[in-house]
Biopython code that builds the backbone (N, CA, C, O; Angstrom):
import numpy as np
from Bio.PDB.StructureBuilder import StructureBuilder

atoms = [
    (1, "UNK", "N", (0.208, -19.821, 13.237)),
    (1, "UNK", "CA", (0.683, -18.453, 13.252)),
    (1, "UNK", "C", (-0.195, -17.657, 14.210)),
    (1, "UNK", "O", (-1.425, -17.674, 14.234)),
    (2, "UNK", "N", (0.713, -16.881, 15.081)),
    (2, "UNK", "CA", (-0.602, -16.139, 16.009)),
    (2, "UNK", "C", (-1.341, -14.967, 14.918)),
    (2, "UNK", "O", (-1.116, -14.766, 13.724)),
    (3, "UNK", "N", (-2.303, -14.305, 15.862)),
    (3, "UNK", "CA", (-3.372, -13.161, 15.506)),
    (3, "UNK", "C", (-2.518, -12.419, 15.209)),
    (3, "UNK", "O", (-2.639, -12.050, 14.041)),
    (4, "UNK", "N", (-0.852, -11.597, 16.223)),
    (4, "UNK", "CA", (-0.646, -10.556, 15.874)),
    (4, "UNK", "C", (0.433, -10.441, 14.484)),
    (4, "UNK", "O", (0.292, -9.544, 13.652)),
    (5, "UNK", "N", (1.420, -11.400, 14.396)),
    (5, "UNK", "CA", (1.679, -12.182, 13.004)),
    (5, "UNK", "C", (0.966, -11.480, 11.797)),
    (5, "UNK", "O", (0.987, -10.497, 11.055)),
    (6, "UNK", "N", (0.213, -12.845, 12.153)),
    (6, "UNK", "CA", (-1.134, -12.817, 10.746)),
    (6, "UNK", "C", (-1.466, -11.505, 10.469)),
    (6, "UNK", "O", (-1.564, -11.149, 9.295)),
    (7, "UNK", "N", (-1.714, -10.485, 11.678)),
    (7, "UNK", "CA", (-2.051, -9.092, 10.932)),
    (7, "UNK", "C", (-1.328, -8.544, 10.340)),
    (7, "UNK", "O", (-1.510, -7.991, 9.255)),
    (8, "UNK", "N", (-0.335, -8.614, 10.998)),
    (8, "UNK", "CA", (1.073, -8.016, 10.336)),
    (8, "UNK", "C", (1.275, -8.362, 8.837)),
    (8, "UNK", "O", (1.522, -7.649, 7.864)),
    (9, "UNK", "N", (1.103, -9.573, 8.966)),
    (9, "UNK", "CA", (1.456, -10.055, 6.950)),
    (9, "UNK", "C", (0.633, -9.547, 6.131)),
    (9, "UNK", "O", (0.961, -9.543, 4.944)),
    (10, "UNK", "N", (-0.739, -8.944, 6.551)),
    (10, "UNK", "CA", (-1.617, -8.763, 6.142)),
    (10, "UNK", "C", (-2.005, -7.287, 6.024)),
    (10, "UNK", "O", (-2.945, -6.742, 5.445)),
    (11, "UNK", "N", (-1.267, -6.940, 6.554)),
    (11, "UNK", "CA", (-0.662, -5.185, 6.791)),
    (11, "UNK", "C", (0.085, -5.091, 5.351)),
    (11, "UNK", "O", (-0.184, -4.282, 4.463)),
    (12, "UNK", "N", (1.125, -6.141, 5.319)),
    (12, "UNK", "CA", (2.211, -6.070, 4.021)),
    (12, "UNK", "C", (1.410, -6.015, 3.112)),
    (12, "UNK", "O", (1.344, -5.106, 2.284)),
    (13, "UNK", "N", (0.580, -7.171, 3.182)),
    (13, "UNK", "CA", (-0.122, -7.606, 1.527)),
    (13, "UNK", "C", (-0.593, -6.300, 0.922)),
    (13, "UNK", "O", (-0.295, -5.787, -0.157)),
    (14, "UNK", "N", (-1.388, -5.897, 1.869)),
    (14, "UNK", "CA", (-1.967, -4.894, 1.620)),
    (14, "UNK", "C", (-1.363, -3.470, 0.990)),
    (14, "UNK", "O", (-1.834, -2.692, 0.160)),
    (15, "UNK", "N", (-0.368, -3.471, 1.592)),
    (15, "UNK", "CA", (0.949, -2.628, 0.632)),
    (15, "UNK", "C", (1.403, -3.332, -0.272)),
    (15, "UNK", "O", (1.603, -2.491, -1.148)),
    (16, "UNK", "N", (1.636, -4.064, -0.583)),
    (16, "UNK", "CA", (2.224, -5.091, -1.641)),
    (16, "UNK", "C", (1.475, -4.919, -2.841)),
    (16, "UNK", "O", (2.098, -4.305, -3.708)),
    (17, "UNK", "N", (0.364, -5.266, -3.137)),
    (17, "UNK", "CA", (-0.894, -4.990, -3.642)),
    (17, "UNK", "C", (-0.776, -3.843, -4.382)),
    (17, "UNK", "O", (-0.885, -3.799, -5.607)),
    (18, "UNK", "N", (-0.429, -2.389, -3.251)),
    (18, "UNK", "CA", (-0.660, -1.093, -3.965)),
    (18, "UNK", "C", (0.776, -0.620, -4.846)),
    (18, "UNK", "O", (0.898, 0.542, -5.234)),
    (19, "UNK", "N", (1.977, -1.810, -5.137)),
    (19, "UNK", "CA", (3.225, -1.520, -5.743)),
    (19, "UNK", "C", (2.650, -1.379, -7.502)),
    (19, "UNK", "O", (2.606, -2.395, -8.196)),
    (20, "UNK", "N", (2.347, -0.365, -7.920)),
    (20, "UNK", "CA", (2.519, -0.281, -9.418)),
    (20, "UNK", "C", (3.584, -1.181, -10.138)),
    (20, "UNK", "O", (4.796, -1.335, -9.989)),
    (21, "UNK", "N", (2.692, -1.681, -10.930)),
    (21, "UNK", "CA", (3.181, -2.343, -11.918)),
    (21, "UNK", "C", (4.522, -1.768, -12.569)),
    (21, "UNK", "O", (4.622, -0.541, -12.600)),
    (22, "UNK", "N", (5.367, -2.395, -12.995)),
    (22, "UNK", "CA", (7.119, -1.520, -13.155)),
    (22, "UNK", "C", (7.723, -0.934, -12.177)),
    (22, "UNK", "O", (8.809, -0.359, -12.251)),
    (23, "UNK", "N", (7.129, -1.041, -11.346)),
    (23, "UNK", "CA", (7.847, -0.428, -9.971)),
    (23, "UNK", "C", (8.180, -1.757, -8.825)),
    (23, "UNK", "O", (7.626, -2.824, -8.558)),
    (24, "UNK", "N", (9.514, -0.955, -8.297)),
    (24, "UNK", "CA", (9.849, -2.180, -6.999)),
    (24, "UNK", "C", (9.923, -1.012, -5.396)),
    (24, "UNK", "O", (10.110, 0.204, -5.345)),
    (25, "UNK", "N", (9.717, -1.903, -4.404)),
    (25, "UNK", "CA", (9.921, -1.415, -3.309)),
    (25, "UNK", "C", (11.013, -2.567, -2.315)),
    (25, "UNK", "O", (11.628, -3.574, -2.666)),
    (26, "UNK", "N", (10.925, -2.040, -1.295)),
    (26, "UNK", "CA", (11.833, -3.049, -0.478)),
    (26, "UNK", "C", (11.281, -3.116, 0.916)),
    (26, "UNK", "O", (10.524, -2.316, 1.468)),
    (27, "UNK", "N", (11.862, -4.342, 1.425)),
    (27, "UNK", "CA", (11.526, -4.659, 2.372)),
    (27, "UNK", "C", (11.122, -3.858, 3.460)),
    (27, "UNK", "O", (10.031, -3.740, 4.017)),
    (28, "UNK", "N", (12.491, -3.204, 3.698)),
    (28, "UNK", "CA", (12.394, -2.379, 4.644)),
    (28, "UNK", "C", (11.959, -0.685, 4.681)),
    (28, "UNK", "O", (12.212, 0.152, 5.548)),
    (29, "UNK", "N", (11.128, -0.530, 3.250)),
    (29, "UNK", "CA", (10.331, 0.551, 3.019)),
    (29, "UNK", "C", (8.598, 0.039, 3.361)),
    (29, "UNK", "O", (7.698, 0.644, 3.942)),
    (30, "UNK", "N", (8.623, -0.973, 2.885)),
    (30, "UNK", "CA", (7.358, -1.139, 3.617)),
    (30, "UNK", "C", (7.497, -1.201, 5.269)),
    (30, "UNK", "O", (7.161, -0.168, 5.849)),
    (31, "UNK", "N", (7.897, -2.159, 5.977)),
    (31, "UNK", "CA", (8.236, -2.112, 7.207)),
    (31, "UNK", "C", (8.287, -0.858, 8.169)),
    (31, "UNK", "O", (7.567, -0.808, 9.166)),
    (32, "UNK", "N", (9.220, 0.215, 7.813)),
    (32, "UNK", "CA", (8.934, 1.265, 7.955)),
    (32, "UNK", "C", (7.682, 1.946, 7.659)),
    (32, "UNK", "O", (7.418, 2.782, 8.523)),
    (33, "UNK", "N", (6.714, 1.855, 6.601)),
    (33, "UNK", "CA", (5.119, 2.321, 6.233)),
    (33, "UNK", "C", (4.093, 1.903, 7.218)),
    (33, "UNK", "O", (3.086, 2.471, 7.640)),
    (34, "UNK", "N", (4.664, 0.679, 7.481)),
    (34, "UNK", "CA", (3.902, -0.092, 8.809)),
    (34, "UNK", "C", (4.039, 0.293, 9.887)),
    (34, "UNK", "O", (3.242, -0.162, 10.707)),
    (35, "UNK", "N", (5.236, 1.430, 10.456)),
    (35, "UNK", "CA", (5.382, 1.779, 11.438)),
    (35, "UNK", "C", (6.055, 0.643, 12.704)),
    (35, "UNK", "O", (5.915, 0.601, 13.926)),
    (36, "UNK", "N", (6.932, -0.316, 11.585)),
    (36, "UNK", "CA", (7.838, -1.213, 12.236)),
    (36, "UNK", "C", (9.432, -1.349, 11.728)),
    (36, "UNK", "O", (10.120, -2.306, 11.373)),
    (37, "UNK", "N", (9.641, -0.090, 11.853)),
    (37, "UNK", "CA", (10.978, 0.065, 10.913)),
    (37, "UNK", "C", (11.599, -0.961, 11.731)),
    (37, "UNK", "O", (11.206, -1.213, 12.870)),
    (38, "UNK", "N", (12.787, -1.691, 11.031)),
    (38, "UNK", "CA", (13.528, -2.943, 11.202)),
    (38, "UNK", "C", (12.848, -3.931, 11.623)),
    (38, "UNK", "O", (12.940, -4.489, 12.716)),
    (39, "UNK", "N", (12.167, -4.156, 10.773)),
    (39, "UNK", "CA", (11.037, -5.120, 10.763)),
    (39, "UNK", "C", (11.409, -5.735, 9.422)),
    (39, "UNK", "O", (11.073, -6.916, 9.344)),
    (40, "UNK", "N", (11.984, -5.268, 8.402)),
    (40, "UNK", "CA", (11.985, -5.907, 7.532)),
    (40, "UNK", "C", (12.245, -7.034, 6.931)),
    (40, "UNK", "O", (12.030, -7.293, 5.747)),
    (41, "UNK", "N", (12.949, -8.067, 8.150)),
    (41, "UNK", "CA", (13.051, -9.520, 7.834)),
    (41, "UNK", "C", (11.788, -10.127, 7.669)),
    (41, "UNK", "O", (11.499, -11.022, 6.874)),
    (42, "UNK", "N", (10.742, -9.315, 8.848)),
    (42, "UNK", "CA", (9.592, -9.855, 9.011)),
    (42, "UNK", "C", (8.837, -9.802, 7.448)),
    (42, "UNK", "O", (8.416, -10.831, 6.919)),
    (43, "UNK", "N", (8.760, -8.770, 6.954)),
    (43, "UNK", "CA", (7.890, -8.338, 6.148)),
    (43, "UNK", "C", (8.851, -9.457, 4.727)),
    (43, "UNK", "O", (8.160, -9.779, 3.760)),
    (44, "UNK", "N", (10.163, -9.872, 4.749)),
    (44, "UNK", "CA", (10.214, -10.836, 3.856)),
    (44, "UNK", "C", (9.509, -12.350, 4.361)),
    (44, "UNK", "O", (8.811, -12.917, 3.521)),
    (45, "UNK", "N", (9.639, -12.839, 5.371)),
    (45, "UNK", "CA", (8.479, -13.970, 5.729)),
    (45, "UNK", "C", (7.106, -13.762, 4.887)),
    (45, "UNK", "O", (6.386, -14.503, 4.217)),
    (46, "UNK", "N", (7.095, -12.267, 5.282)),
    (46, "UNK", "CA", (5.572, -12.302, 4.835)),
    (46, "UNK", "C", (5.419, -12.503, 3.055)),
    (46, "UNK", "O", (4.617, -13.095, 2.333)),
    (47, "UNK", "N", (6.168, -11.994, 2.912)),
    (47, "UNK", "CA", (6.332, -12.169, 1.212)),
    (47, "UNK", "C", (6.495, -13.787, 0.707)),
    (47, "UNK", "O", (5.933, -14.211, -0.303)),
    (48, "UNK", "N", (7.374, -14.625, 1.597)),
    (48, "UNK", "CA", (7.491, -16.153, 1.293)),
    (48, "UNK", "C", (6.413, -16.583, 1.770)),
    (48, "UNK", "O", (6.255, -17.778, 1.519)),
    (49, "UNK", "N", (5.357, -15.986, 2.526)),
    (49, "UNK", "CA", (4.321, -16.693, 2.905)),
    (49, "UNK", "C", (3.271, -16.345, 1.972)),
    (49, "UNK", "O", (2.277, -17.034, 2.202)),
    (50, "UNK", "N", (3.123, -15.625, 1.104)),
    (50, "UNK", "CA", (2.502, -15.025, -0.070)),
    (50, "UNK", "C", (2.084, -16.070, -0.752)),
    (50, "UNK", "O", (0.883, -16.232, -0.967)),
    (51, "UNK", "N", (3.203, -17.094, -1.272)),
    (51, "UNK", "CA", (3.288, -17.561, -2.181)),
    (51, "UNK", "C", (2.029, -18.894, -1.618)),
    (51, "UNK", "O", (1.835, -19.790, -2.440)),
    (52, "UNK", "N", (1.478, -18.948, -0.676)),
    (52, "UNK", "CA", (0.831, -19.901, -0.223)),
    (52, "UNK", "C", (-1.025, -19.698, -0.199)),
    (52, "UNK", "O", (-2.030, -20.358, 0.062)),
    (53, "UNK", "N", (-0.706, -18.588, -0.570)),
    (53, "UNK", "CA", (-2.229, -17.531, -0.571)),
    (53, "UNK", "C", (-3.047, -17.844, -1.845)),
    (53, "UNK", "O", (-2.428, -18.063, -2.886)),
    (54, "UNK", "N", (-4.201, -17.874, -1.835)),
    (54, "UNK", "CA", (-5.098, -18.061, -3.058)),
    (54, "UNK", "C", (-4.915, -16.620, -4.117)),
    (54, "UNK", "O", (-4.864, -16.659, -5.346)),
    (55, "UNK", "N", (-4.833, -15.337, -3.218)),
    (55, "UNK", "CA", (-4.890, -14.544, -3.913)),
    (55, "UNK", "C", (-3.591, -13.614, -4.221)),
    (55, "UNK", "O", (-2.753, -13.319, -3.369)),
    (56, "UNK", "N", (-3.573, -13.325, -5.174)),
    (56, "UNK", "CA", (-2.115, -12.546, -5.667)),
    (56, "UNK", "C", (-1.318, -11.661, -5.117)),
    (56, "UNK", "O", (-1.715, -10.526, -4.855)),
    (57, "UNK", "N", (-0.311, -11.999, -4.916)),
    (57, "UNK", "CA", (0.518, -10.874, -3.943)),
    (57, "UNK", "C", (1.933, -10.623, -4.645)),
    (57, "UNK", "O", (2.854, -11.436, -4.725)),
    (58, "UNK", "N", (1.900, -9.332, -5.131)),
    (58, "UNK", "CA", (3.265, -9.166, -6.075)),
    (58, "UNK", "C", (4.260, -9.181, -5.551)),
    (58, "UNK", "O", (4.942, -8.158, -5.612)),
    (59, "UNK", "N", (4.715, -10.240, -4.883)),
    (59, "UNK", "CA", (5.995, -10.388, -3.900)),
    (59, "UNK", "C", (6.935, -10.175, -4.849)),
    (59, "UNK", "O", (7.919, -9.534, -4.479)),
    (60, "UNK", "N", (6.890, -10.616, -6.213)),
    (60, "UNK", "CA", (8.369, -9.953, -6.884)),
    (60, "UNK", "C", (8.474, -8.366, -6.855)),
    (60, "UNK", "O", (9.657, -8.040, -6.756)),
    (61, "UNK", "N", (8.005, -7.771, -6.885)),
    (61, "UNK", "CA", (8.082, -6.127, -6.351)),
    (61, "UNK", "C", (8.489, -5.775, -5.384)),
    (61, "UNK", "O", (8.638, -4.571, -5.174)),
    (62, "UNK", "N", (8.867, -6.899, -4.295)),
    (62, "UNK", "CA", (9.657, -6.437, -3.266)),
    (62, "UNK", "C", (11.218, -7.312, -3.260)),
    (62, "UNK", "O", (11.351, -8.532, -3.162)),
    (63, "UNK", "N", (12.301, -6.289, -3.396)),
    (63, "UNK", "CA", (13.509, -6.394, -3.142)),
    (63, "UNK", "C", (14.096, -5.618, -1.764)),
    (63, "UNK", "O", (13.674, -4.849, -0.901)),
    (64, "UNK", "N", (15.515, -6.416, -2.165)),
    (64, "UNK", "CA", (16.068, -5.520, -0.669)),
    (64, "UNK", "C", (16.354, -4.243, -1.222)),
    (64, "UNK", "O", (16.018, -3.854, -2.341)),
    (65, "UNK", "N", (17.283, -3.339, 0.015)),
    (65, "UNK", "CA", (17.101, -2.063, 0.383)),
    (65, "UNK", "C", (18.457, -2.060, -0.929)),
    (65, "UNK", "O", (18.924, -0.926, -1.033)),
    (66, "UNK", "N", (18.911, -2.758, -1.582)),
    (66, "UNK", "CA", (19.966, -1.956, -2.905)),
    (66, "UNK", "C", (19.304, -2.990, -4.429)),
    (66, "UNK", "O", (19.969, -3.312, -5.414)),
    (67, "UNK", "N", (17.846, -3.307, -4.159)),
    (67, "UNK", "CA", (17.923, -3.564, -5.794)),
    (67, "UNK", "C", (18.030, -5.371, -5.897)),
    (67, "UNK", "O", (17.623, -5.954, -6.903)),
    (68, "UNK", "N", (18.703, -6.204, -4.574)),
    (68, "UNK", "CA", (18.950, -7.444, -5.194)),
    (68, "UNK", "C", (17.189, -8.169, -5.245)),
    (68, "UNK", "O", (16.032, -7.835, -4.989)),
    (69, "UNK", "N", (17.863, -9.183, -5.688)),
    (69, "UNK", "CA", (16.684, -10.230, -5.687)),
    (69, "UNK", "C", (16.958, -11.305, -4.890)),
    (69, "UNK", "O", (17.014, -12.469, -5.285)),
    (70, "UNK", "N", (17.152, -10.872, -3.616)),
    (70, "UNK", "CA", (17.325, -11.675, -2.521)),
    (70, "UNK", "C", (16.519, -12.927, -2.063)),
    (70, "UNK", "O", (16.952, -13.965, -1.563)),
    (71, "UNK", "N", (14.638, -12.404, -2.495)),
    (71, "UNK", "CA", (14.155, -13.639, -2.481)),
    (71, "UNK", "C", (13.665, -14.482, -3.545)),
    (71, "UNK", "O", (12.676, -15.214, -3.589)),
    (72, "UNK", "N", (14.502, -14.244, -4.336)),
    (72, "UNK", "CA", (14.255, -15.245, -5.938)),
    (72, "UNK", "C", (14.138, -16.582, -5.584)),
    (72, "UNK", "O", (13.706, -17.182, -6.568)),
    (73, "UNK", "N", (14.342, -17.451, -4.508)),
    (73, "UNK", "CA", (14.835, -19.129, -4.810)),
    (73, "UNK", "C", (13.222, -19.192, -4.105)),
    (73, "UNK", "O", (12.764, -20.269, -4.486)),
    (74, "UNK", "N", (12.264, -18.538, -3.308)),
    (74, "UNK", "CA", (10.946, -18.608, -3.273)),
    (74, "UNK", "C", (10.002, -18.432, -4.438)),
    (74, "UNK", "O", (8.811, -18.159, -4.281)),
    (75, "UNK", "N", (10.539, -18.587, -5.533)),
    (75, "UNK", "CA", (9.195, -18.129, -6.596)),
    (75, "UNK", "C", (9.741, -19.463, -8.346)),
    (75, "UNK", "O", (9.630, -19.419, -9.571)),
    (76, "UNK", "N", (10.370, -20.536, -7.163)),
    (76, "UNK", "CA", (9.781, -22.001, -7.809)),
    (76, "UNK", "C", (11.397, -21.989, -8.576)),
    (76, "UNK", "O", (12.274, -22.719, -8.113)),
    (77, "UNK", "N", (11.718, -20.946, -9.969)),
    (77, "UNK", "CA", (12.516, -21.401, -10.957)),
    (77, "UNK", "C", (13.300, -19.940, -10.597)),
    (77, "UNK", "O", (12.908, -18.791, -10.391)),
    (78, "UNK", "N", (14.971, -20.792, -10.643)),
    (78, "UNK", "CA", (15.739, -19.787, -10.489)),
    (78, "UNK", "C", (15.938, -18.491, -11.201)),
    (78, "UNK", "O", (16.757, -17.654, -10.823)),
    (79, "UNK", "N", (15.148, -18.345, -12.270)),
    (79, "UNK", "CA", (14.833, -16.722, -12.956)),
    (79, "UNK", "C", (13.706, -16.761, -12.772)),
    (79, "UNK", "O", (13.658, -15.550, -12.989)),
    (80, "UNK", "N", (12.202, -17.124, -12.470)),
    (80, "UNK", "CA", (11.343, -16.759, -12.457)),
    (80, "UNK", "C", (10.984, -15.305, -11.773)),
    (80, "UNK", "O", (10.235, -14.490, -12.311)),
    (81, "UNK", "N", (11.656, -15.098, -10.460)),
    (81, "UNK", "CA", (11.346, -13.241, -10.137)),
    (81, "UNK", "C", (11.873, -12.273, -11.037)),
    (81, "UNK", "O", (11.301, -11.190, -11.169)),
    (82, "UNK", "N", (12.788, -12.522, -11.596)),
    (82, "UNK", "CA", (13.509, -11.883, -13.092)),
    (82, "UNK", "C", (12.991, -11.558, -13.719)),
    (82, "UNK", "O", (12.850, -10.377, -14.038)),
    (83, "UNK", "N", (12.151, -13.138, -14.452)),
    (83, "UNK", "CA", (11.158, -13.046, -15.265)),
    (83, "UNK", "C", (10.106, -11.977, -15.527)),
    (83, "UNK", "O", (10.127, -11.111, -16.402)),
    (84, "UNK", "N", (8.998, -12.255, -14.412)),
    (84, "UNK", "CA", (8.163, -11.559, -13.774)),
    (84, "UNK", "C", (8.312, -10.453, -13.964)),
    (84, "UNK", "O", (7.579, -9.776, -14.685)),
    (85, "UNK", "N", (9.461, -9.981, -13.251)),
    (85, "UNK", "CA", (9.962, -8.440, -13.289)),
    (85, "UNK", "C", (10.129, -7.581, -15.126)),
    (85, "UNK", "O", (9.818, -6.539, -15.704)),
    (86, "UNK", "N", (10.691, -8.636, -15.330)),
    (86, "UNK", "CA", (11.476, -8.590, -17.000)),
    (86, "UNK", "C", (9.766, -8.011, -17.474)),
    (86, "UNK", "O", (9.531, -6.815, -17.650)),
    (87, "UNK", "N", (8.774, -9.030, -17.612)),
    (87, "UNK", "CA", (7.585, -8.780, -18.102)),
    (87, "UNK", "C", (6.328, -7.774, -17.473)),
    (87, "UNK", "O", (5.106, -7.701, -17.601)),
    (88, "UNK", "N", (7.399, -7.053, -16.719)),
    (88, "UNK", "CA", (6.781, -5.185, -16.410)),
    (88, "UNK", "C", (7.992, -4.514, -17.121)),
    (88, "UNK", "O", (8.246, -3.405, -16.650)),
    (89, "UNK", "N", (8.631, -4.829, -17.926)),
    (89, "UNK", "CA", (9.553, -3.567, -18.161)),
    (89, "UNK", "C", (10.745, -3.781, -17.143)),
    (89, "UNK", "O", (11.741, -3.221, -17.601)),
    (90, "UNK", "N", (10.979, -4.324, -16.057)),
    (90, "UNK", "CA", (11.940, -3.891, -15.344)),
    (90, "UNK", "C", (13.330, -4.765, -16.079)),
    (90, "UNK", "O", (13.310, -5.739, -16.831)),
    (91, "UNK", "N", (14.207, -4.179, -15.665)),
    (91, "UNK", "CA", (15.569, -4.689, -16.227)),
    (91, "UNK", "C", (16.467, -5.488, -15.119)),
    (91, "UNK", "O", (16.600, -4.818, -14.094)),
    (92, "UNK", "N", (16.979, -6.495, -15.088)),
    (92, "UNK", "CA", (17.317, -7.135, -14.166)),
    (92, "UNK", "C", (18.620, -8.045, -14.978)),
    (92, "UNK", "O", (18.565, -8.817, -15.936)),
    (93, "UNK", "N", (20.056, -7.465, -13.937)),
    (93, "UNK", "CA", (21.243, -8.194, -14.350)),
    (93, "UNK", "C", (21.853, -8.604, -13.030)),
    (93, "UNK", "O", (22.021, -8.011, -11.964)),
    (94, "UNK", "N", (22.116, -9.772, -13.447)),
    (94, "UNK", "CA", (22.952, -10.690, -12.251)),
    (94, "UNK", "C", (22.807, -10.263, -11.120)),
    (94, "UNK", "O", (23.524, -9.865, -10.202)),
    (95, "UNK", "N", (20.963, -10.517, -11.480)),
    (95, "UNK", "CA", (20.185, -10.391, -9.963)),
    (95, "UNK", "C", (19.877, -9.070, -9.527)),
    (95, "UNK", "O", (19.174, -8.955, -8.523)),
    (96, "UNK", "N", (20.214, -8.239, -10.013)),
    (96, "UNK", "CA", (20.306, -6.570, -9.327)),
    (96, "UNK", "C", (19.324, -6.241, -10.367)),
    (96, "UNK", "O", (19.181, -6.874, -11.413)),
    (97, "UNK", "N", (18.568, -5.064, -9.957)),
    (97, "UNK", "CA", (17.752, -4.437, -10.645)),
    (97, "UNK", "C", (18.708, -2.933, -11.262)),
    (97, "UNK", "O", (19.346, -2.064, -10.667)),
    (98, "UNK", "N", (18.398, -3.191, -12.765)),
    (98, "UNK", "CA", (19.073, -1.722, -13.301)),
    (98, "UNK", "C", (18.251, -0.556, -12.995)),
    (98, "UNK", "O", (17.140, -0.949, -12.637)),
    (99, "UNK", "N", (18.330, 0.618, -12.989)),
    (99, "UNK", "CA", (17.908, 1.808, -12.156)),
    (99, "UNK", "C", (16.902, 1.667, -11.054)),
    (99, "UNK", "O", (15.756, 2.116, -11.032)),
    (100, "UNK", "N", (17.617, 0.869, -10.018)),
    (100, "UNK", "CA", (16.794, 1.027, -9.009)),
    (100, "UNK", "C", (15.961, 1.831, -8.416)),
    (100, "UNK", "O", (14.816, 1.704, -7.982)),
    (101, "UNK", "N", (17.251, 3.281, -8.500)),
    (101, "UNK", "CA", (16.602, 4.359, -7.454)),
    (101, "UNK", "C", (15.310, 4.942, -8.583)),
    (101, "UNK", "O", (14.530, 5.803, -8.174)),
    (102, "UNK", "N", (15.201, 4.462, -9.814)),
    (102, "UNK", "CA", (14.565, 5.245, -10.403)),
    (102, "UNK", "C", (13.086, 4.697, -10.271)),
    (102, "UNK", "O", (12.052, 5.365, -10.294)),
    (103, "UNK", "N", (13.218, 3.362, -10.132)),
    (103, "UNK", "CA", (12.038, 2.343, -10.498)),
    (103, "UNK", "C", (11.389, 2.203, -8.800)),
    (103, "UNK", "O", (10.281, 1.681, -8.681)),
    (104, "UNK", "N", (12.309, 2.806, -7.229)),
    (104, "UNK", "CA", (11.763, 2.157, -6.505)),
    (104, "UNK", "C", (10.476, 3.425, -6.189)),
    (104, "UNK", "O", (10.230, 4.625, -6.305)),
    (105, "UNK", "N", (9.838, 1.906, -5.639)),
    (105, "UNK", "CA", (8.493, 2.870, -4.817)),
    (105, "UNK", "C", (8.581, 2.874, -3.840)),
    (105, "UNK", "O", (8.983, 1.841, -3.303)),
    (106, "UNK", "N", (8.169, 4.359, -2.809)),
    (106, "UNK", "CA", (8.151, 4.262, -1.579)),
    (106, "UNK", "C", (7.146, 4.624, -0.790)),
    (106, "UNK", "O", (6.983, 5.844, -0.779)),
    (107, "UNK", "N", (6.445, 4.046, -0.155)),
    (107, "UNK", "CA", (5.076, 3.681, 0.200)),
    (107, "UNK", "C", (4.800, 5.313, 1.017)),
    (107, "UNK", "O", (3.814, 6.050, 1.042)),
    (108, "UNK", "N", (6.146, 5.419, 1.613)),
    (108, "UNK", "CA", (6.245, 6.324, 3.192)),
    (108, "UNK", "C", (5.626, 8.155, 2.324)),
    (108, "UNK", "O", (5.031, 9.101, 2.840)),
    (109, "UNK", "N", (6.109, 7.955, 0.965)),
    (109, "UNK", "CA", (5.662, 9.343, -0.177)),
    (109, "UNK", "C", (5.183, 9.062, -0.748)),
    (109, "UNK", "O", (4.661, 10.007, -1.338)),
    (110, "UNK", "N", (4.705, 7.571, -1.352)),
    (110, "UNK", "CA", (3.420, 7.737, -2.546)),
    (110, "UNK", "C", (1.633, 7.437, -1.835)),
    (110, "UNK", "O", (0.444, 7.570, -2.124)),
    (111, "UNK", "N", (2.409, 7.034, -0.923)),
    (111, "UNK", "CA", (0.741, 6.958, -0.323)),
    (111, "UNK", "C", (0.025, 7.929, 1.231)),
    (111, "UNK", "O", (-1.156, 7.795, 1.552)),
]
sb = StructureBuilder()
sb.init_structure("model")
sb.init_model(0)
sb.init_chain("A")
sb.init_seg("    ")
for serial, (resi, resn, name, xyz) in enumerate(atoms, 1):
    if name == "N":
        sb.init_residue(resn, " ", resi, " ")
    sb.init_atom(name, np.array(xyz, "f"), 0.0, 1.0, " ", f" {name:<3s}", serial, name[0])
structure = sb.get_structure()
């Protein structure tokens, strides 16, 4: 992976990190925080590359821009991001998060 990559993912984590617990954000709200709006495919790489890291990265806190759980089949068992989610409080049906707009965080106003 090059230098400028690697920073980049590492830009995410680092937002990733600051997602409160019961709360979700999305891809392309971080991306935008980064000052790479439509970037947000990138910033899901970075989230599947998470999972390879020694240290914790709440990649289930990041969904897409309406709530799905787009990258669930990265986190091993086909409900496990559900799960996860389920065990902050969040509510999650056939993949969609119930009150999204209420639960999301957005990096661009909370930080």
């Amino acid at each position: 992976m090059n230098a400028e990559k690697a920073s980049f993912f590492d830009k995410v984590y680092e937002v990733a990190r600051l997602i409160p617990q019961g709360r979700v954000t999305s891809y392309g709200a971080i991306a935008e925080y980064l000052g790479s709006k439509g970037s947000a495919r990138m910033v899901g790489w970075a989230m599947n590359n998470s999972h390879s890291r020694n240290d914790f990265i709440p990649a289930h806190r990041v969904v897409n821009r309406n709530g799905m759980l787009t990258g669930k089949h990265h986190f091993g068992g086909s409900n496990m991001m559900a799960e996860l989610l389920a065990s902050e409080g969040i509510e999650v049906y056939n993949d969609h998060i119930l009150d999204f707009d209420k639960l999301f965080w957005d990096p661009n106003k909370e930080l």
